[in-house]
C-alpha positions in Angstrom: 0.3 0.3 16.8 2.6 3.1 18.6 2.8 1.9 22.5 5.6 3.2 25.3 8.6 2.7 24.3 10.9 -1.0 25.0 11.8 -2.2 28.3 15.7 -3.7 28.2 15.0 -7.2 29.1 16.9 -8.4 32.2 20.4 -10.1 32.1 18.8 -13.1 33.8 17.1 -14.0 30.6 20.4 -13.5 28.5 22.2 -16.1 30.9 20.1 -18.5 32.6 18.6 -21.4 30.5 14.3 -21.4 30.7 12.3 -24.6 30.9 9.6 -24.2 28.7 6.6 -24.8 30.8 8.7 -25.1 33.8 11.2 -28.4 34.2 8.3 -30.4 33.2 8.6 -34.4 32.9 5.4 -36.7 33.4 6.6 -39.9 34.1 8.3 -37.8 37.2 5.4 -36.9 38.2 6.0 -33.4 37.2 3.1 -32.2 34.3 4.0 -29.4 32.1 3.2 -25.7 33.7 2.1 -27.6 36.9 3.5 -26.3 40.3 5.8 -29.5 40.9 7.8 -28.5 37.1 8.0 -25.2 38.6 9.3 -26.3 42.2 11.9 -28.8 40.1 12.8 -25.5 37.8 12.9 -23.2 40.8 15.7 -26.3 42.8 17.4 -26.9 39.7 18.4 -23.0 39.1 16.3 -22.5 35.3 14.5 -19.9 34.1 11.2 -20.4 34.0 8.4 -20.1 30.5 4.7 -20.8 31.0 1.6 -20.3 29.6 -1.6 -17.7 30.3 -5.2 -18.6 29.4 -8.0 -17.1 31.3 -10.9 -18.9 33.1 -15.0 -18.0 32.6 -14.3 -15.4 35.6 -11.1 -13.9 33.7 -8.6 -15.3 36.5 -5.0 -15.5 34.8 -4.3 -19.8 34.7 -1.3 -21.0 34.2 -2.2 -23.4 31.2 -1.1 -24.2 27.5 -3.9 -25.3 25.1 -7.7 -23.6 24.7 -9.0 -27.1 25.7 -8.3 -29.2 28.7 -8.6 -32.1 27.1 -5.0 -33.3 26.5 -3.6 -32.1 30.1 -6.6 -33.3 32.2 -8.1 -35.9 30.1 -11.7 -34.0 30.5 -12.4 -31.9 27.3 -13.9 -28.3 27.7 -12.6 -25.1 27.0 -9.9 -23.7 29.5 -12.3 -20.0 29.3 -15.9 -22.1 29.7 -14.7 -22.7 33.5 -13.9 -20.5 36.2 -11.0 -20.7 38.3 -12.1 -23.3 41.1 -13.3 -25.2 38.6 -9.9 -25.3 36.6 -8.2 -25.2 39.7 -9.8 -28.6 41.5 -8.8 -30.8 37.8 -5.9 -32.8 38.4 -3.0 -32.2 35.5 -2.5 -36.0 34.3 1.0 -37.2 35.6 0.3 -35.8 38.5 -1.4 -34.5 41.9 -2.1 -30.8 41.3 -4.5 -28.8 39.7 -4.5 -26.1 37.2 -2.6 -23.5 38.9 -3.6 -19.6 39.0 -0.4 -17.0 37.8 -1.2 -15.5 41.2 -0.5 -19.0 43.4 2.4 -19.7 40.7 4.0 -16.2 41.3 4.0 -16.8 44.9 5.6 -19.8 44.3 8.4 -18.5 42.5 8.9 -15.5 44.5 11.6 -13.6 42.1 13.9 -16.5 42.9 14.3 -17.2 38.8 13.4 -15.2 35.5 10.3 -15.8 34.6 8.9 -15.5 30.7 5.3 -15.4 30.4 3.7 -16.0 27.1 -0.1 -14.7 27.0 -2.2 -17.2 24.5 -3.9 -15.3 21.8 -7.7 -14.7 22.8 -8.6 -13.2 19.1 -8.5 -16.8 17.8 -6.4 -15.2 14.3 -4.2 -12.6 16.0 -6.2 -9.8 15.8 -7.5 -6.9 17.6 -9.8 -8.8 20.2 -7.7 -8.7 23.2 -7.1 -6.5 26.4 -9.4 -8.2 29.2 -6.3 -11.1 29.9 -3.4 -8.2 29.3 -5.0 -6.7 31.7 -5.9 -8.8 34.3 -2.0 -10.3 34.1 -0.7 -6.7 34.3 -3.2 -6.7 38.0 -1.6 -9.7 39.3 2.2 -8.9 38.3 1.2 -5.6 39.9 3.8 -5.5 43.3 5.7 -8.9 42.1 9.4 -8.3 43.0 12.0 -10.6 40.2 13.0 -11.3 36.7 9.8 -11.0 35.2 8.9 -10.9 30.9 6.2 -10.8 29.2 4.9 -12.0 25.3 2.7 -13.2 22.8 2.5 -14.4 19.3 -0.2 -12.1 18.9 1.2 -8.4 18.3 -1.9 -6.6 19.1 -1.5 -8.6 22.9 2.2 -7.2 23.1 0.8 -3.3 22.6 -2.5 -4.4 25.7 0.4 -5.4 27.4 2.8 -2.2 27.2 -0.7 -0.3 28.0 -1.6 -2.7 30.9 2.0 -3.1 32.1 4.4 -0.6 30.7 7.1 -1.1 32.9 7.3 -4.7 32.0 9.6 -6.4 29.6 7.5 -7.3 26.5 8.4 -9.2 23.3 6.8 -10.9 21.0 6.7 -14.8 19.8 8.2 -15.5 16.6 8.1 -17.7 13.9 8.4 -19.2 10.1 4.6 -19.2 10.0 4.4 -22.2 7.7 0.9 -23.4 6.4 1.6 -26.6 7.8 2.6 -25.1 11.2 -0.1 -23.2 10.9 -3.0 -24.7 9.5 -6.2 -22.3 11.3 -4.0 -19.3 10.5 -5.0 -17.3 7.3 -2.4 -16.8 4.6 -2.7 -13.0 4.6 -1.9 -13.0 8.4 0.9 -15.6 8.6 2.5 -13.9 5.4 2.2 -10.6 7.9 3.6 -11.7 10.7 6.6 -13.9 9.0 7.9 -10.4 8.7 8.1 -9.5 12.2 6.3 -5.7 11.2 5.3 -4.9 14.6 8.9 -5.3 16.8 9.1 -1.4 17.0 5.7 -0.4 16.6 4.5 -2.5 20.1 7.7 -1.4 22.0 9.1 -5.2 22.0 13.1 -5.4 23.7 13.1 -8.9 22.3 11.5 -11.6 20.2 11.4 -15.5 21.1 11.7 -16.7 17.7 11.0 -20.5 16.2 14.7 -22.3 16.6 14.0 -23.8 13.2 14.1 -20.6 11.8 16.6 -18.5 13.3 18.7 -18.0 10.3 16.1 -15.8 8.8 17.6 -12.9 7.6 14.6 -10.6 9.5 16.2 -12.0 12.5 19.6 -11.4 11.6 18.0 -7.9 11.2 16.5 -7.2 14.6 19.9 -8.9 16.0 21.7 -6.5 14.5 19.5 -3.5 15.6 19.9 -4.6 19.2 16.6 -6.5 19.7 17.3 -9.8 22.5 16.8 -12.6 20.4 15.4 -15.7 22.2 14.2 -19.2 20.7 11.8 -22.3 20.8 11.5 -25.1 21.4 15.5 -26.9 22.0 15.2 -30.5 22.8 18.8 -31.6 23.0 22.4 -30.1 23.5 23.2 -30.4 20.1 20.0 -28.3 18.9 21.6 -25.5 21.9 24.6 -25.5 20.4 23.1 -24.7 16.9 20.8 -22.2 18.4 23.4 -20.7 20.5 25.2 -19.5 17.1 22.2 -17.1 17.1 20.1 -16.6 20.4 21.3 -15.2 23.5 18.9 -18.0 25.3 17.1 -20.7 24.5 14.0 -22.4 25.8 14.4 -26.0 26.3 12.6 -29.5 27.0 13.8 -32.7 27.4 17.5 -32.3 28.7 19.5 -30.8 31.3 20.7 -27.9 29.7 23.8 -26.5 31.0 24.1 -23.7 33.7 26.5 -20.6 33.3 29.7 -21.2 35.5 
């Protein structure tokens, strides 16, 4: 899985705090990965993490789960629609519809980092990607900002370096427990525990599972210069754990604090 070689992740994403799925808080009126969390992350100065699944006509949306169940109330798979169709379901909490990456990068308009994190389309982290890589490499083409890209799935971080090689990459980390990871086979959560694929896919940095950062591959990849990043933090005291670690964190919940 030899790709181009890393992309040095930004400063931006080494000092400013990211809300995971923008500054999201429902009873605000402000749904997760909806454009009001992002206006609210954009105001309040964050960083900004969200989620890529594609629609029936292979439009980047800016969504978290495979089914729109939970976020809309309507079941269906996110990919069984196309855009307009996504687009025109209100998020519950509030007003907007699913958004497009293209409407949400015009939104943001390089005004704050921005980490997106493609959704694995293989369904067990295999080879059966490209199509998505590709079409978010098509849309970030000409976007002016902070911009990072990653997956769980390693064989999405190499698309990615083909689709968009000038683009930070990294790849989503974590302790891959059974538990966590019930739909996962053994074989491939034993596999990726290991983090094998950090230099083969070109990666600059890993977001790695907050519960987990004491892991001694982590400690390894730190060491060898790799960014290391972390989810999800849900309250200063977690930050300050994590901090001992991770350059950044990804948080939810709180107001995390600002650099000075």
């Amino acid at each position: 899985m030899m790709t181009a070689g890393p992309v040095p992740l930004p400063e931006a994403f080494r000092s400013i705090p990211i809300a995971h799925r923008a500054l999201h808080d429902k009873s605000a009126g402000r749904p997760e990965n909806s454009p009001a969390a992002f206006r609210a992350a954009i105001a309040a100065g964050y960083g900004i993490e969200c989620d890529i699944q594609p629609s029936s006509d292979g439009v980047p949306m800016v969504f978290h789960d495979y089914d729109t169940r939970r976020l809309t109330g309507v079941p269906g798979r996110v990919r069984g629609r196309t855009a307009a169709e996504l687009g025109a379901m209100t998020l519950l909490g509030g007003r907007e519809g699913i958004p497009t990456l293209e409407e949400m990068l015009s939104l943001v308009a390089g005004r704050v980092p921005l980490l997106i994190e493609i959704k694995d389309q293989d369904g067990a982290m295999g080879a059966d990607v490209g199509p998505l890589e590709r079409a978010v490499a098509g849309v970030l083409a000409g976007y002016v900002g902070p911009v990072a890209l990653m997956s769980f799935n390693p064989h999405s971080v190499a698309a990615l370096a083909k689709a968009a090689p000038d683009r930070p990459r990294g790849i989503v980390t974590s302790a891959y427990s059974a538990e966590d990871w019930p739909l996962l086979p053994e074989r491939v959560r034993d596999r990726l525990r290991d983090i094998p694929d950090y230099d083969g896919t070109g990666a600059s940095f890993i977001s790695h599972e907050a519960a987990d950062l004491g892991s001694p591959r982590v400690a390894e990849l730190n060491a060898q210069g790799a960014d290391v990043l972390c989810w999800t933090i849900r309250s200063p005291d977690a930050e300050a754990v994590a901090r001992r670690v991770a350059a950044n964190v990804t948080f939810e919940g709180y107001a995390a604090p600002l650099p000075a």
